[in-house]
ROLUMKE-462476 format. One record per atom (N, C-alpha, C): y, x, z. Coordinates in steps of 0.02 Angstrom, whole numbers, padded with zeros to 5 digits, always signed. Example, Ala and Ser with C-alpha at 12.3 -4.5 7.8 and 13.67 -1.06 7.14 Angstrom:
% ROLUMKE-462476
-00284+00660+00390-00225+00615+00390-00165+00660+00390-00112+00642+00354-00053+00684+00357+00002+00645+00394
***
This chain:
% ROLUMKE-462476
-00060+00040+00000+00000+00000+00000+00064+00042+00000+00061+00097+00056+00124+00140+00020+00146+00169-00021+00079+00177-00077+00123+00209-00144+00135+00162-00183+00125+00081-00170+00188+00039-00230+00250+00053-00199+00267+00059-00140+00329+00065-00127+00366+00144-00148+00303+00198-00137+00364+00245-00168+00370+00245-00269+00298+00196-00292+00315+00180-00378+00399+00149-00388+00382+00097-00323+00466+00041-00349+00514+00104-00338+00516+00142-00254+00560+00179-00273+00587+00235-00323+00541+00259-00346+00537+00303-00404+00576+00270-00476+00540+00222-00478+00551+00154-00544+00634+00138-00532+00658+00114-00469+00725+00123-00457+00778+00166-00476+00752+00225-00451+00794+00314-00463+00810+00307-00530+00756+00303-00577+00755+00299-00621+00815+00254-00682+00793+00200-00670+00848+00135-00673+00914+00159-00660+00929+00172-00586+01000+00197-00595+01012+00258-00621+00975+00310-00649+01022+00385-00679+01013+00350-00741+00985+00314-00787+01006+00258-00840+01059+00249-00851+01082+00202-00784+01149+00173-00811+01191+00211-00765+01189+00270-00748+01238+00311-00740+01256+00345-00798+01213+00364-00827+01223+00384-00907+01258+00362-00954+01247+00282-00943+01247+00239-00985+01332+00233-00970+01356+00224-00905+01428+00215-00882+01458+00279-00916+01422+00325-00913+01470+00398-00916+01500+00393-00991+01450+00374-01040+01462+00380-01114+01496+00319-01126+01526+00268-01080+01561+00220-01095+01629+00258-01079+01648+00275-01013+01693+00291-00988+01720+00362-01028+01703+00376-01060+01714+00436-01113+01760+00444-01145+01809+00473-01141+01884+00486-01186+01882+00535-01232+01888+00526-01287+01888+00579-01358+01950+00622-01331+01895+00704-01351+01974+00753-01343+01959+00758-01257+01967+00734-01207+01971+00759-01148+01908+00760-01100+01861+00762-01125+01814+00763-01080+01772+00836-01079+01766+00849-01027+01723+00918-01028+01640+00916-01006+01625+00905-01047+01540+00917-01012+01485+00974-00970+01482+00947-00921+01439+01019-00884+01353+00994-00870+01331+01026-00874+01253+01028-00848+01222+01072-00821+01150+01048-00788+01109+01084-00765+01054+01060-00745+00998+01094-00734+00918+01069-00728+00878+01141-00690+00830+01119-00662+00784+01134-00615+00723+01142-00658+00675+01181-00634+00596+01183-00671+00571+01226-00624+00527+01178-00584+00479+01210-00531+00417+01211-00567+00393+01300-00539+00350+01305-00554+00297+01349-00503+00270+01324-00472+00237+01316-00399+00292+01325-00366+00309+01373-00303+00377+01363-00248+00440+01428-00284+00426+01422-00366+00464+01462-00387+00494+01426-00414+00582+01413-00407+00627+01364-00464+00658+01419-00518+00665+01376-00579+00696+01416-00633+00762+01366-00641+00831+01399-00616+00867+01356-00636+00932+01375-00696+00941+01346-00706+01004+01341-00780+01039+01289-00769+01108+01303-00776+01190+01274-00796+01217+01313-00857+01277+01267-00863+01339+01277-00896+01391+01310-00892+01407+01312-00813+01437+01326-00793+01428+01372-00704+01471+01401-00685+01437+01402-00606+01443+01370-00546+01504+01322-00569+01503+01259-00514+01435+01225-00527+01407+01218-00572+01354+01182-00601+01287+01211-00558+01279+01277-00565+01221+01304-00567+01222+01321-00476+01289+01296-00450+01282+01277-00357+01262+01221-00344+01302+01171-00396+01253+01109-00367+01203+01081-00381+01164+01103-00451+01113+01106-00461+01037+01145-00401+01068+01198-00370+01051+01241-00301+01042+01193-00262+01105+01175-00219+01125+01120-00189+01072+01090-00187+01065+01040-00252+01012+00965-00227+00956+01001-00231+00921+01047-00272+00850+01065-00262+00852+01104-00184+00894+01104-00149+00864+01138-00086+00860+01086-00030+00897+01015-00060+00905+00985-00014+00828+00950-00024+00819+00927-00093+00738+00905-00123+00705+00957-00084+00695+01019-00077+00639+01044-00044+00636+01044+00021+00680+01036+00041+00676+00996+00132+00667+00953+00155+00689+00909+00132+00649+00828+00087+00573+00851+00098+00550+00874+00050+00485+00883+00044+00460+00919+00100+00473+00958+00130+00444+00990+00185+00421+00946+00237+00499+00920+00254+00508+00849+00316+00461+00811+00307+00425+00795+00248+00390+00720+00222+00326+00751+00234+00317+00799+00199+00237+00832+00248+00241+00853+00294+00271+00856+00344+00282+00863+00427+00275+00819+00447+00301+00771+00425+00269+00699+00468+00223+00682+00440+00209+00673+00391+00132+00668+00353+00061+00670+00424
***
């Protein structure tokens, strides 16, 4: 029974970076917008990460460290 609830939550997450997306390319002004990115790729407890920029490639840091404490916490109480 607890993993439909973490499917819905997952299925949720999902749903909203959608239409966060979906808002961003609405809200979009020709000529002034600057685009930044970045992404994560774990591969066992080794991350490979890449940005655009280096504000990018902190907060890209940022949430994967906060995700792996997350994860730690959740198998600690496990």
């Amino acid at each position: 029974m607890p993993e439909l609830n973490l499917v819905s939550i997952g299925t949720l997450v999902i749903l909203i970076g959608f239409a966060l997306i979906f808002a961003g390319t609405l809200m979009q002004t020709k000529g002034k917008t600057k685009v930044e990115g970045g992404g994560v790729i774990l591969i066992g407890p080794l991350p490979i990460i890449g940005a655009t920029s280096e504000r990018m490639l902190y907060m890209v840091l940022a949430i994967t460290m906060i995700f792996f404490f997350v994860f730690i916490l959740l198998n600690y109480l496990r």
